[in-house]
C-alpha positions as CSV (number, residue, x, y, z in Angstrom):
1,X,-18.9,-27.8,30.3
2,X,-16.8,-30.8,30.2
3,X,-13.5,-28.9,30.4
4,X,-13.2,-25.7,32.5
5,X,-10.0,-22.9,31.7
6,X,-9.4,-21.1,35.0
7,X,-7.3,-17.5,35.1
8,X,-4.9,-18.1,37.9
9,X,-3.9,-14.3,39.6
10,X,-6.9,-12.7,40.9
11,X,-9.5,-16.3,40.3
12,X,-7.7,-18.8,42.2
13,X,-5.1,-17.1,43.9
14,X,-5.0,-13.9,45.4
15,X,-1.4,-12.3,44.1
16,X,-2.1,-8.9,45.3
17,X,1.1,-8.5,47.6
18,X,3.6,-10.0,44.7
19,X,2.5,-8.6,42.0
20,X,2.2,-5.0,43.8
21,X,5.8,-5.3,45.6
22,X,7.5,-6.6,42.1
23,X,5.6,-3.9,39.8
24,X,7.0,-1.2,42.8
25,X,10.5,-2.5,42.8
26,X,10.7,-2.3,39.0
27,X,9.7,1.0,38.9
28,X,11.7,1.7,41.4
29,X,14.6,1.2,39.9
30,X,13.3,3.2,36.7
31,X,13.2,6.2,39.0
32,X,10.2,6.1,39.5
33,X,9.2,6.1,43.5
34,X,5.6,4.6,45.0
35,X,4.1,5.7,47.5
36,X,0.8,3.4,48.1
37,X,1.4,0.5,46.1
38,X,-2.4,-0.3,46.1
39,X,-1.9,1.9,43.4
40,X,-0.1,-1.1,41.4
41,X,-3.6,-3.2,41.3
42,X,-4.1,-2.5,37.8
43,X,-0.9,-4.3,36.9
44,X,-3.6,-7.7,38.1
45,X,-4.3,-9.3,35.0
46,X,-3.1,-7.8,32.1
47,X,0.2,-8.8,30.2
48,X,3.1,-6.7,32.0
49,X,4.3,-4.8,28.7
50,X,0.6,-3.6,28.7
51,X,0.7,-2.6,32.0
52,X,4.0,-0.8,32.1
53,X,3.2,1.0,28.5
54,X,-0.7,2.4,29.1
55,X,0.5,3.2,32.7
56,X,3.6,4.7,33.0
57,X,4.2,5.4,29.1
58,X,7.0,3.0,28.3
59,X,8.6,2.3,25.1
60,X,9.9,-1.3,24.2
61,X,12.8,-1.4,25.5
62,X,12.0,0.1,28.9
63,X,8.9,-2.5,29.0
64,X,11.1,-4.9,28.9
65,X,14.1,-3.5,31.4
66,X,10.6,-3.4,33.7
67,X,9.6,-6.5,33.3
68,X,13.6,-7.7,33.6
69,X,13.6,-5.9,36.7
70,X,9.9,-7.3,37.8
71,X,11.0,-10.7,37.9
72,X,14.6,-10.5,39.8
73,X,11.9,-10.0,42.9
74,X,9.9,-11.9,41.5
75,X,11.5,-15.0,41.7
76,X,13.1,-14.4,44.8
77,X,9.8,-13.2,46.9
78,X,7.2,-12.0,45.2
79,X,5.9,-15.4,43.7
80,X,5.3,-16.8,46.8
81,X,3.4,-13.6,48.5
82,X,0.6,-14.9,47.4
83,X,-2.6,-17.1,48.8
84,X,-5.3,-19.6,47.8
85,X,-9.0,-18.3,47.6
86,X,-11.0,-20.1,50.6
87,X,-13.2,-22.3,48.9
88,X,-10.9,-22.8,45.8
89,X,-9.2,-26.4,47.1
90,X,-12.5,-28.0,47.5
91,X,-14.5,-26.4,44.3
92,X,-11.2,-28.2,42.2
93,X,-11.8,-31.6,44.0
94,X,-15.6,-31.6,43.4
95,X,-15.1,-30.8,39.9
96,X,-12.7,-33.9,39.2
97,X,-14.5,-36.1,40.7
98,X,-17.7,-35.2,38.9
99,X,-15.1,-36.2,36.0
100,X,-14.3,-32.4,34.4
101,X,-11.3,-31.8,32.4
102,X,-9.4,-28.7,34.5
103,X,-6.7,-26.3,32.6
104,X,-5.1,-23.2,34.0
105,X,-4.9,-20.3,31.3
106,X,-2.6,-17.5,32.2
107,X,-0.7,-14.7,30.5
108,X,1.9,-15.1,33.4
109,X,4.9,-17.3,32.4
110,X,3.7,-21.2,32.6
111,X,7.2,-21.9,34.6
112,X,5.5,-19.6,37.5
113,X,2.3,-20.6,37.6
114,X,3.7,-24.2,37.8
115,X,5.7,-23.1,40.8
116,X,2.9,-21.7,42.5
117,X,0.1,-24.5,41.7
118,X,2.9,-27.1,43.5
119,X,3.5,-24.9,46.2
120,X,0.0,-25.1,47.2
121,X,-0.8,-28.0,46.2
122,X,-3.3,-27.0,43.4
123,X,-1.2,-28.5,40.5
124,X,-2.7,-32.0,41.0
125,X,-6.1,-30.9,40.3
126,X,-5.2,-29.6,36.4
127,X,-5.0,-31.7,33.1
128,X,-2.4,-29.0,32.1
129,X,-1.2,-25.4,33.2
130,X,-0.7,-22.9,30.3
131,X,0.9,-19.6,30.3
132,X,3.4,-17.3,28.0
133,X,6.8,-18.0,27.7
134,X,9.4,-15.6,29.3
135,X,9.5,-14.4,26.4
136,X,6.7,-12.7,26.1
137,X,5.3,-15.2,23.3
138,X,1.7,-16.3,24.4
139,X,1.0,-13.5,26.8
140,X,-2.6,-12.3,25.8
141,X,-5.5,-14.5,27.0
142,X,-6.8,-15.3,23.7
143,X,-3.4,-16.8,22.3
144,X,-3.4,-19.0,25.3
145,X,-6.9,-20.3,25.2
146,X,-5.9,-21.1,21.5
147,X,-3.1,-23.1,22.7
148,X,-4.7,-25.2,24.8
149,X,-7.7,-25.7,22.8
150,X,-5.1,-26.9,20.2
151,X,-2.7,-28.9,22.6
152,X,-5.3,-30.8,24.1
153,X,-7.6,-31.6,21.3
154,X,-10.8,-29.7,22.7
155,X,-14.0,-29.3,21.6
156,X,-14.9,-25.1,22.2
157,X,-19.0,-25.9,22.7
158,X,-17.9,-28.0,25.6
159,X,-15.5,-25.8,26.6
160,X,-16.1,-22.6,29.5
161,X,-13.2,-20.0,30.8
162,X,-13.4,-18.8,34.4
163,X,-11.8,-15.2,35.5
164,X,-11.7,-12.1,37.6
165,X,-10.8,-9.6,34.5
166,X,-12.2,-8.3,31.0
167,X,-9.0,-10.0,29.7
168,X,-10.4,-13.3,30.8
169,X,-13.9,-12.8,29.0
170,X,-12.5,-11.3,25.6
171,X,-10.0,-14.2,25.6
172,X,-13.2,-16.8,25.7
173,X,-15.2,-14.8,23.3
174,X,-12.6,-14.5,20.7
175,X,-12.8,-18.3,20.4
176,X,-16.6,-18.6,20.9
177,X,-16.3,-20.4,24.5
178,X,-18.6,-19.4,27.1
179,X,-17.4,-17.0,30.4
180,X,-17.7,-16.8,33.9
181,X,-17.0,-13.4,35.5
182,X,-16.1,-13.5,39.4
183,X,-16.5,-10.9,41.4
184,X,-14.1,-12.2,44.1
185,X,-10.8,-11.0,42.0
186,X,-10.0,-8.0,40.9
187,X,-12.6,-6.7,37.9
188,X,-15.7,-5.4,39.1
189,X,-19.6,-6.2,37.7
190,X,-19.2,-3.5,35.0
191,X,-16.2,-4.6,33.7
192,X,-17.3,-8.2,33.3
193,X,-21.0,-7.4,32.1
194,X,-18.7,-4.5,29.0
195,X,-17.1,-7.6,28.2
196,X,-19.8,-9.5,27.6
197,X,-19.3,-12.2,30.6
198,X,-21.9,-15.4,29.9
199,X,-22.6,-15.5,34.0
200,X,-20.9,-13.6,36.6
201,X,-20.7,-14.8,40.2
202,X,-20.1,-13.3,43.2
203,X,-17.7,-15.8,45.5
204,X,-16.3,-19.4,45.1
205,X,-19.2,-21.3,46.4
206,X,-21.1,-19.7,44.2
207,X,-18.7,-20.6,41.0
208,X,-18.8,-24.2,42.1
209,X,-22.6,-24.8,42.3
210,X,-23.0,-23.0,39.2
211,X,-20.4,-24.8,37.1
212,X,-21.6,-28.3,39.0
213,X,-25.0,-27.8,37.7
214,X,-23.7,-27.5,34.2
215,X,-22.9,-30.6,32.5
């Protein structure tokens, strides 16, 4: 496990309050009111057209009016309503100094994930940060690990992808890369072990001694 992807919403950042308060404010302004935005959970980790079509029955072009709408609060609020995982700051600086290549693979668009990596002070810890485009192109987890397996010249055996959601683990297997499940996000055991998750852990310190101990 020389170089290790990690999912960034829900595996090493918690974006439950952004992602919640921009889903409700998009669908707000489709008409549609929320009343407990817990509700808006789901909408953690899949690609946003996904979301909006499976769960509220949108067509194209209201998918992407949604996501339109997603990101005006995004970008003003939502993308910082967010925090680091305890544990996560120190895991990453173990890691590079045991000499481990470190790559963020997200379906959210690279330019936010590079916002939000600097703003906590994350980004200095990763080889590269990979994510769609805004427009859409690159959004499922499996296009992305496909990217950066190309970009950076990588060797899948040596390769392993951390994350919280099935998304994360389908991604991996499509590319035969091993998978680490963790339970501290927002998929539970079941999901994970249906996926077909290599190892699933339960919290960070539990991620770093495992993926220490494989070298």
């Amino acid at each position: 496990m020389r170089a290790i992807l990690f999912d960034l919403d829900g595996t090493l950042t918690d974006p439950k309050e952004g992602i919640t308060n921009s889903v409700a404010y998009a669908l707000e302004k489709a008409g549609i009111p929320i009343e407990d935005k817990n509700d808006l959970i789901i909408f953690i980790g899949p690609p946003l057209a996904d979301s909006f079509a499976q769960f509220y029955g949108f067509n194209k072009e209201q998918c992407d009016e949604a996501i339109k709408q997603y990101r005006v609060y995004f970008k003003e609020k939502g993308i910082l309503e967010n925090k680091v995982y305890p544990g996560i700051k120190t895991m990453l600086q173990q890691l590079k100094e045991d000499g481990r290549q470190l790559f963020v693979a997200t379906s959210k668009p690279h330019v936010f994930a590079k916002t939000i990596l600097h703003h906590y002070h994350l980004a200095e810890y990763f080889d590269g940060i990979y994510g769609s485009e805004l427009d859409g192109t690159r959004s499922r987890k499996g296009e992305v690990i496909a990217y950066i397996l190309e970009k950076e010249n990588l060797e899948k055996e040596h390769c392993v992808m951390v994350g919280d959601r099935k998304h994360d683990i389908l991604g991996a297997k499509e590319h035969d890369l091993a998978s680490v499940g963790v339970l501290f996000g927002y998929g539970d055991e079941e999901e994970l072990q249906l996926a077909g998750a290599d190892v699933i852990v339960n919290d960070v310190e539990e991620l770093k001694q495992y993926l220490l101990s494989k070298r």
